[in-house]
N, C-alpha and C positions, 0 to 999 in steps of 0.2 A: 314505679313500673308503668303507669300511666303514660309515661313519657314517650315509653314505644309505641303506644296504643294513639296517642295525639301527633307523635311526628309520621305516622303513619308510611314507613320504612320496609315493606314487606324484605325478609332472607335477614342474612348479617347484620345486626348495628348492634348496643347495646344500651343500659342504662346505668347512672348512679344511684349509688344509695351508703349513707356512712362514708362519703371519700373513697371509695371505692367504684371504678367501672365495670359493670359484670356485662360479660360478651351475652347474648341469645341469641336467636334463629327467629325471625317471627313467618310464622306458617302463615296467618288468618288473620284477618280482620273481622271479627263480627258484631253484628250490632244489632238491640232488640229494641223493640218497642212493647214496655208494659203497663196496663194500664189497672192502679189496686193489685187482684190478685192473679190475672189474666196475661197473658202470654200473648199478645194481639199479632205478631210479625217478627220471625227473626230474618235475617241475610247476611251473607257474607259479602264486606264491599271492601274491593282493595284502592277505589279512591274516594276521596272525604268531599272532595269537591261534587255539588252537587247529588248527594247523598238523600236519600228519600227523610231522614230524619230530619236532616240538615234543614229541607223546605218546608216539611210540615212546621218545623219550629220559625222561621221565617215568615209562614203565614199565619203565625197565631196574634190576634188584637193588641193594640199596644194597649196599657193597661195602666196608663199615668206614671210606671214607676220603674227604671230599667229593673232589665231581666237579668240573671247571670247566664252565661254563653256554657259552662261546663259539658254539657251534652254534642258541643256545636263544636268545642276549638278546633279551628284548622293550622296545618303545621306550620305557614308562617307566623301565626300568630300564636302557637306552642312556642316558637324559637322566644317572642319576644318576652313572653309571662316567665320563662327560666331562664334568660341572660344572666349573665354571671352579674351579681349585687354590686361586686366592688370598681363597676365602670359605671362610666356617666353615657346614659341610654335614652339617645335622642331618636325620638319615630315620627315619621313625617306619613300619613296616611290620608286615604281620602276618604271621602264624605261615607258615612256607613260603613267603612270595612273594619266597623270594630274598636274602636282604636282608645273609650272609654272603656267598654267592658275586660278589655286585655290588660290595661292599667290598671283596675280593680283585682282582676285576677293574678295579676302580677304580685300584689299588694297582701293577697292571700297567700301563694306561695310563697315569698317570702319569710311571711312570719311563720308559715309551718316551717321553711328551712333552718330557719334562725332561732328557732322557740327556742333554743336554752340563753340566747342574749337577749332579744328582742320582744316586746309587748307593743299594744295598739298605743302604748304613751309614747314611744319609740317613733309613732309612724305621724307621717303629715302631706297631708293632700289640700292642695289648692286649685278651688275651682273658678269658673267666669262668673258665677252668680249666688244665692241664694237659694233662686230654684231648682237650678242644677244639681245643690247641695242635698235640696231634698228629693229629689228625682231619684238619686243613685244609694241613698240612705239604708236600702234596706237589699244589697247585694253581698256586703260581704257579713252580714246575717247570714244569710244564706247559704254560706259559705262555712259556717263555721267559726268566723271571727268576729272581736270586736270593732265597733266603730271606733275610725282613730279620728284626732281633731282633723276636720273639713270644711273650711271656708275659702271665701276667696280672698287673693293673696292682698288687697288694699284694707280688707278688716282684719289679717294679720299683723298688717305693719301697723296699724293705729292704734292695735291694742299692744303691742309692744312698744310705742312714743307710751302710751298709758302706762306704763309698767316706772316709764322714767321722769314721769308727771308734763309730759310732752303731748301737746294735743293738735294731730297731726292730719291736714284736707284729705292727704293723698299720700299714694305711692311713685310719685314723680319727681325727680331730680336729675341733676348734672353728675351722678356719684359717677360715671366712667373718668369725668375729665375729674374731679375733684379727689380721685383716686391716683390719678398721674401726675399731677399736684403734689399733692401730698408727699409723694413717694419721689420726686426730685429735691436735688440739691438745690437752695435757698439760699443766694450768698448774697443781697442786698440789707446790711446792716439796720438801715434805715426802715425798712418794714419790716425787720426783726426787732428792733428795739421794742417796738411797740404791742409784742405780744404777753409781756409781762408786765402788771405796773408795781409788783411791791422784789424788792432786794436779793431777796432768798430765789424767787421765782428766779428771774434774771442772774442770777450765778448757777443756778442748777443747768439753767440752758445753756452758758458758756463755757461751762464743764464739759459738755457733752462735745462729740467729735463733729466738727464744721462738715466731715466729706459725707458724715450719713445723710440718708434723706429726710425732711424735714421730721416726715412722723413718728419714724423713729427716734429721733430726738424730743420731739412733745412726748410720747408713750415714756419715757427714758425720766422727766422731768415731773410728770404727775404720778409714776410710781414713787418716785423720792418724797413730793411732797404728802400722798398719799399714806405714806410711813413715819410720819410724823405727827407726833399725837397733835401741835400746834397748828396743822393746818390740812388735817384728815378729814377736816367737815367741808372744803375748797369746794365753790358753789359755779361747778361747770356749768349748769344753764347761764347761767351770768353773764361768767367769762366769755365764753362761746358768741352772745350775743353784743358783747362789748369788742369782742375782736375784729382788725379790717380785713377782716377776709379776702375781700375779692382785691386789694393790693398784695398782700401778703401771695396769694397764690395767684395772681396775674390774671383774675379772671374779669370779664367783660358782666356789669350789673352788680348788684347786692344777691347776697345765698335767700335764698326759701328758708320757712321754719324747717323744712323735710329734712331742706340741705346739710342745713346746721346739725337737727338732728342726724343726722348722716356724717361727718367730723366727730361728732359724739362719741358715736358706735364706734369709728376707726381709731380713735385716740386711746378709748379704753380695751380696743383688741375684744371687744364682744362678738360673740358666736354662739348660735345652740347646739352645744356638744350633744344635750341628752336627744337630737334628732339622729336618727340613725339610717333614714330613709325620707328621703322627700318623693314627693310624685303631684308632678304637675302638667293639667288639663288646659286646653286651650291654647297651648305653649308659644305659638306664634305672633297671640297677643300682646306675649310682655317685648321692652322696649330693651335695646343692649342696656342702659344705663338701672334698669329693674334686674335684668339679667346678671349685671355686674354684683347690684345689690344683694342677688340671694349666691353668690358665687362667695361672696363674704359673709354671710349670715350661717352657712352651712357647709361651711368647710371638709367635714369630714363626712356628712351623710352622704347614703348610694341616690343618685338623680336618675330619676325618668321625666321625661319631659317627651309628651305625645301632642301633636296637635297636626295643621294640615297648612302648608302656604298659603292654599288656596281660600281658605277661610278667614284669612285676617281682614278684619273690618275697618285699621286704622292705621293712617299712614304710617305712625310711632312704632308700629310693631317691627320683629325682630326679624331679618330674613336668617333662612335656613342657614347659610354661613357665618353671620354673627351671631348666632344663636349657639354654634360650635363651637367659634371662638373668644366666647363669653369662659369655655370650660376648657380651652387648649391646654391649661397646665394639669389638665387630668386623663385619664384614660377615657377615651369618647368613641362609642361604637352609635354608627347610624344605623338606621332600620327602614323600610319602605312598606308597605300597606297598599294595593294596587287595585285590591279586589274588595267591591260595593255590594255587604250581602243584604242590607238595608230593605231597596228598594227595588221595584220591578225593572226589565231592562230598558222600557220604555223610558221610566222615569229615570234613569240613571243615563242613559244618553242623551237625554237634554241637558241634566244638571253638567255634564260632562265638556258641556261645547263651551261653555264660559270657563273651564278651568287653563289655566298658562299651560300651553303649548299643548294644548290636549292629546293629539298625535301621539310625540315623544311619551304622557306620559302612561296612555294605555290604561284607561279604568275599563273595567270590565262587572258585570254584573252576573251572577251563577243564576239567578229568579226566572224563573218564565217570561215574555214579552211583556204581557199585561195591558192595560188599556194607554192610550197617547194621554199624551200632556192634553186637556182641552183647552184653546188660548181665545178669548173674548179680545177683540180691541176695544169693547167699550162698552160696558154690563151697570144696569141701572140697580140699585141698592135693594128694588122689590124684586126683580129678577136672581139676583144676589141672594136674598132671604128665601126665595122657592128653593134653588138649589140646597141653601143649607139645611131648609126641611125636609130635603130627599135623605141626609145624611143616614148610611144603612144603622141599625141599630146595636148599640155594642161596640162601636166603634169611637175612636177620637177622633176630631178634626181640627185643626189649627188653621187659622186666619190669619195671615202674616203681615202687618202692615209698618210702612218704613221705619217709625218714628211711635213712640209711647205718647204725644198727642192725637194722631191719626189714631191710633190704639182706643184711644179712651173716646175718640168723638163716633168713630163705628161702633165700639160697644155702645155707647149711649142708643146709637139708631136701632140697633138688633134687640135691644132689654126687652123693647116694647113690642118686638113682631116675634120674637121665639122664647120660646119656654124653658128651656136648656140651653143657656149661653153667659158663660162666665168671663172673667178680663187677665191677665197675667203683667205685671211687672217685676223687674228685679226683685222687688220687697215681698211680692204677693207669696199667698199660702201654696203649697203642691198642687200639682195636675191634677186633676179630676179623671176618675178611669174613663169616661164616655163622656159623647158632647164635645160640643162647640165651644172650643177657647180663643180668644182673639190677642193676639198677642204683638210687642212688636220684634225687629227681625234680632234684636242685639239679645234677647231674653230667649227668641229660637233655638238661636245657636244650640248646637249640644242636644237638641230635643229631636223627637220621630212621632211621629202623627202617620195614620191610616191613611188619614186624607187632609190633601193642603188645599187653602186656594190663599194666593198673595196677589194683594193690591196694589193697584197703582205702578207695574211692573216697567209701564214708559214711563214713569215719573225721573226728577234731573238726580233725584237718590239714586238709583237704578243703575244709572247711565255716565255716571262718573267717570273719567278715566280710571283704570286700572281697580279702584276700591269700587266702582259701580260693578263690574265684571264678577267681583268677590261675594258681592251682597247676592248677585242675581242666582250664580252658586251657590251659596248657602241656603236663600229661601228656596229654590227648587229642590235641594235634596234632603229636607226636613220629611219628606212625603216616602211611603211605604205603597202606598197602592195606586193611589188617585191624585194628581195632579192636576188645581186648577188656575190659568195663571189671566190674571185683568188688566192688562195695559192701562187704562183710565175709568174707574170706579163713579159714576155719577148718581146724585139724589141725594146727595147725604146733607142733612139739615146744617146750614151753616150756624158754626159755634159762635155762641154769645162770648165777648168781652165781659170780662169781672173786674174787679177793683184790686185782684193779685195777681191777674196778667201781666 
């Protein structure tokens, strides 16, 4: 019944429940505000947008740990939390309007929809980092469910090479083209001879039908031998690494250990059945050939995949069209996200000017104006340190600087002039509810601070073509209240050279 109450429909519509649509009438929207045992404000509001709840909860402190939205969802973002489970739900949003907390929430409904199949073993979410991981750790608590497994998706893949005694750098590979490979016909005798070297092998492959494509023919050949007590123990790492691959499949180079591992997985038709839902954050970040990867991994689970174009930090990453067409052979509904409830409109219309073709795509902000961006071309590190002593109290602030070396050489400067100022890496521990964290901008990502200020903002990081534009978007719309931004940061003690430089 909530459904009506979030897509916010006054007259005619109706809701499900049990497979079933029940027609109703919605008269009223009303909405209270209570605080313990008190009754503080009721009103009747017939739009969500800009709603007096809406902004109180909007201006309350970040508090190091997301919050969940339940009080706040607005209807486009109801539509996107109860999409039908059994398509694949790609949303392309902008900076602030939600677009983890709706995937979380998504994540919740779900498993109340599903509880007679479905449990948190069922569920799996991949994030951009560690502390992202721990950022968001304690919403669907809150919610009522358990945490399902939540990491990011290159400590997925390596603990799954672990599983197969495979020890694996990365999540990076050729699997789109090694997949097309694969799955072509192979009729040069000469680099087929040589993919078996004992008897049995090589007549089991000759047996097999010449017009299939090759991997069906290997999958067709290692179940045969796999069924035989005489050579059930077949030591595929071996093989794998003894085979000419890159003749055999026409490819340019030697395969990666990844690669290989990747042939592995497709040879033996592995997949996680027992996932039944995946949901993945940052989505723009993964590469077609990562994208291919989890499009075979996860066959049959329902996909969300939220993230924002404008956010991607590396050229590898996926555009919105091959991101689609990573999942063409499945049912794929888009979704858009336009509206930045984040941050003030000040700050949403700077972050806004760097975004592709800003015009066309109309970010809008519901918040009050709030204070301008304040932009230094050139702030000395003691100046630097006064302001971040003015920081109001109870508040976060985040220091955004390009690079996790710049990261660690401005903490080093600030340890010694402030009292309250800690450092963040991929690896590091959770946000701190208040205070000064210094971080750099790839660790940002995904995060909201009351107050930013980002350094070195004319730096050649910055100004990049095309990913410099992306960066300058992201770190300006990390900010909720206060944005401060530093063309060129000077005083900062130049760093000593060590002997593991």
């Amino acid at each position: 019944m909530a459904d009506v109450y979030y897509a916010n429909r006054l007259g005619a519509t109706s809701y499900q429940a049990n497979g079933r649509q029940i027609p109703v009438t919605l008269t009223k929207r009303r909405q209270f505000v209570i605080q313990g045992s008190n009754l503080l404000q009721a009103f009747d509001n017939q739009v969500a947008i800009n709603d007096p709840v809406l902004l109180a909860a909007l201006a309350v402190n970040r508090s190091g740990q997301m919050q969940d939205i339940t009080a706040t969802i607005q209807a486009e973002q109801n539509a996107i939390i109860r999409a039908n489970a059994t398509q694949v739900l790609l949303v392309d949003g902008v900076a602030g309007s939600g677009k983890t907390s709706v995937l979380l929430q998504r994540v919740a409904y779900l498993l109340y929809q599903q509880r007679q199949a479905w449990s948190a073993e069922n569920i799996l979410i991949f994030t951009p980092n560690q502390v992202f991981t721990k950022y968001i750790q304690h919403v669907l608590p809150a919610l009522g469910e358990t945490n399902p497994v939540t990491l990011p998706f290159v400590r997925y893949f390596q603990q799954l090479g672990q599983r197969f005694d495979w020890s694996l750098p990365d999540a990076t590979g050729r699997f789109k083209l090694l997949d097309q490979q694969l799955q072509q016909v192979v009729t040069d005798p000469d680099a087929l001879s040589q993919l078996f070297q004992d008897d049995l092998s090589q007549r089991y492959f000759h047996q097999t039908d010449p017009k299939q494509p090759l991997l069906r023919r290997l999958q067709a050949v290692l179940r045969r031998l796999a069924a035989k007590p005489s050579t059930a123990d077949l030591d595929l790492t071996a093989w794998l690494t003894q085979v000419d691959w890159p003749s055999i499949l026409k490819l340019a180079g030697p395969l990666t250990v990844t690669e290989q591992f990747y042939i592995l997985l497709r040879l033996q038709n592995y997949h996680q059945d027992n996932i039944a839902a995946l949901f993945i954050d940052e989505a723009q970040d993964y590469t077609p050939d990562q994208l291919t990867l989890i499009h075979q991994l996860f066959p049959k689970a329902s996909l969300t995949l939220v993230g924002d174009h404008n956010q991607a930090l590396k050229a590898t990453g996926a555009t919105l069209a091959q991101t689609a067409a990573s999942f063409d052979q499945r049912s794929l509904v888009q979704k858009y996200l336009v509206t930045s409830y984040r941050a003030t409109a000040a700050i949403t219309d700077f972050f806004a000017q760097f975004a592709d073709n800003p015009k066309a795509l109309k970010i809008q902000s519901i918040q009050p104006q709030g204070q301008q961006p304040q932009i230094y071309a050139q702030l000395s590190l003691a100046a630097l340190t006064q302001e971040l002593t003015s920081t109001s109290t109870g508040q976060l602030l985040g220091v955004i600087t390009p690079d996790n070396q710049a990261a660690q050489q401005l903490l080093a400067a600030l340890k010694s002039r402030l009292s309250q100022v800690t450092g963040l890496t991929g690896a590091s521990p959770k946000l701190p509810t208040s205070g000064v964290v210094v971080l750099p901008l790839a660790v940002a990502k995904g995060l909201e601070f009351d107050q930013v200020v980002v350094t070195d903002f004319a730096a050649s990081f910055y100004q990049a073509p095309i990913l410099g534009q992306h960066r300058r978007y992201v770190a300006a719309s990390r900010a909720t209240k206060t944005l401060t931004i530093i063309n060129q940061l000077t005083g900062l003690p130049t760093a000593k050279a060590s002997a593991g430089d």
